[in-house]
N, C-alpha and C positions, 0 to 999 in steps of 0.2 A: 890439350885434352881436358876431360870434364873432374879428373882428378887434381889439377893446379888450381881451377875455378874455386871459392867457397860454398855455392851449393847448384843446385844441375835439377833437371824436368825432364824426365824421363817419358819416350813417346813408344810406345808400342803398339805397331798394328801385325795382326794377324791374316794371313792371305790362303784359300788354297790354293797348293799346287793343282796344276792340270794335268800333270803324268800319272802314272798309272804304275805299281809295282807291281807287278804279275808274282804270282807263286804257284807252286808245284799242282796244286790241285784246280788250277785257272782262275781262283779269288781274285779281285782287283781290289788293292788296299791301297786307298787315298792318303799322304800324310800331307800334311800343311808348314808352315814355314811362321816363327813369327820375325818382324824387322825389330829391332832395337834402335833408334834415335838416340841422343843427349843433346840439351839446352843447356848451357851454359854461357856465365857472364867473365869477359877478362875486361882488364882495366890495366891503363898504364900508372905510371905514381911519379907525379911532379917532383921540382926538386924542395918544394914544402909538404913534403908528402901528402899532398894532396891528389886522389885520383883523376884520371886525365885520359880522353881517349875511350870511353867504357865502349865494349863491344858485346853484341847478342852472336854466339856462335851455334851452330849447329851439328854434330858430327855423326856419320854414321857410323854403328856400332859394328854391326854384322845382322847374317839373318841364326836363326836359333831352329832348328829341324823339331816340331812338336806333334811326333806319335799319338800323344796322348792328350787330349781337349780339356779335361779336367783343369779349373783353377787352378786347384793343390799340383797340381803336375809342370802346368803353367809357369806358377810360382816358381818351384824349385829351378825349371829352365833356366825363368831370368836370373835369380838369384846366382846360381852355381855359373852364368855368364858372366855375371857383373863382377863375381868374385875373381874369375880368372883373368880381366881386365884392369884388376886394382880398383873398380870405382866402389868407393863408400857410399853405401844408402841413407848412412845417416846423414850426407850432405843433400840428398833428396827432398826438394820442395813442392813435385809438383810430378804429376803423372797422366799422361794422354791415352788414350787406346780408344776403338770403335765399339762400336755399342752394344755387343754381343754377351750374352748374359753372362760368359765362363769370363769374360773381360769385363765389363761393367758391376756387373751385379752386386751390391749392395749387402748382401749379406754373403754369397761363396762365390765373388767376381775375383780374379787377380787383382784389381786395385783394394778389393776391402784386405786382403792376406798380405797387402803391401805395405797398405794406409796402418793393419795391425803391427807389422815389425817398424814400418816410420811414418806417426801420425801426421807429421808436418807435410807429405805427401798428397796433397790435394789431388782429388781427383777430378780431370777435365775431359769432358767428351770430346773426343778427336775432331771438329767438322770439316775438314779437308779428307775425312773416307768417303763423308759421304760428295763432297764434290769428286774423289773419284770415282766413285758409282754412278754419277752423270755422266761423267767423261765416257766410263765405259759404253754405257749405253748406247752415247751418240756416236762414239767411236764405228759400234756394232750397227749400225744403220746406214755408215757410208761406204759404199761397198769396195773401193781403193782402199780406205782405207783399213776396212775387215781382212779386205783378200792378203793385204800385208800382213797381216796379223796373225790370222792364220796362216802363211810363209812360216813366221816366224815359231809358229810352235809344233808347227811338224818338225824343225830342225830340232828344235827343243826335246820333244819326243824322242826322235831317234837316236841325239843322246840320252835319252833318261834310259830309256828302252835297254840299253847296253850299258853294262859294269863297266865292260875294257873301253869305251869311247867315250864314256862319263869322264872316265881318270883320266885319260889322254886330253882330254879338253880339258879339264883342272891346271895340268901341266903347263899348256900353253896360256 
């Protein structure tokens, strides 16, 4: 875990969901989801204590349920996530995310409200969202493999659709 490492790179990207929460007066309210990643380095230690073996690890964190799009809201997500998983941000040197203003941005992006609680946090634009934005795309133009896809999220749907088969699948 990215707590044993001495310092960790934190990569978060932001997706939306494609379900739909219906409420009482038929509103459809969209929430989104962000993924949490950790980079981190272990290393073995010879019998001259010398390190030996260094490895680049990657672990998934979890995803983070984000109602609210707001940086400032953003933030406290990760923050109040990281805190419940023990990782320290002051061992934070580095930070990934897609290019989306509430995630990028420069003066009220989640990496400047990051980069302010741990400067040594560099911020790096993620380019694997946008290779998966290619993927998608190409994905959506071949039509096997669309029509899978679409498969896959009407199942998706019909659980989102329903509380009691949401939980039931949690379960299993």
């Amino acid at each position: 875990m990215p707590r044993e490492g001495a310092f960790h790179h934190l990569i978060i990207v932001s997706y939306p969901r494609q379900d739909k929460i219906w409420k009482g007066n038929g509103c459809a309210i969209q929430h989104d989801f962000m993924l949490l990643t950790v980079r981190y380095v272990t290393t073995d230690v010879t019998d001259n204590n010398e390190p030996d073996n260094i490895r680049i690890n990657e672990t998934f964190l979890g995803f983070i349920e984000a109602a609210n799009q707001t940086a400032k809201s953003l933030e406290s997500d990760v923050l109040n996530f990281l805190n419940t998983l023990d990782i320290n941000l002051a061992k934070c040197r580095g930070q990934g995310s897609d290019g989306t203003a509430n995630m990028s941005g420069a003066y009220w992006g989640l990496q400047k409200f990051i980069k302010d609680k741990q400067p040594r946090a560099n911020y790096v634009h993620c380019s694997t969202h946008n290779l998966n934005l290619v993927l998608n795309y190409a994905c959506n133009n071949v039509p096997h493999v669309r029509e899978f896809y679409d498969f896959c999220q009407k199942i998706y749907t019909s659980f989102g659709l329903s509380i009691k088969m949401w939980s039931d699948l949690k379960i299993v």
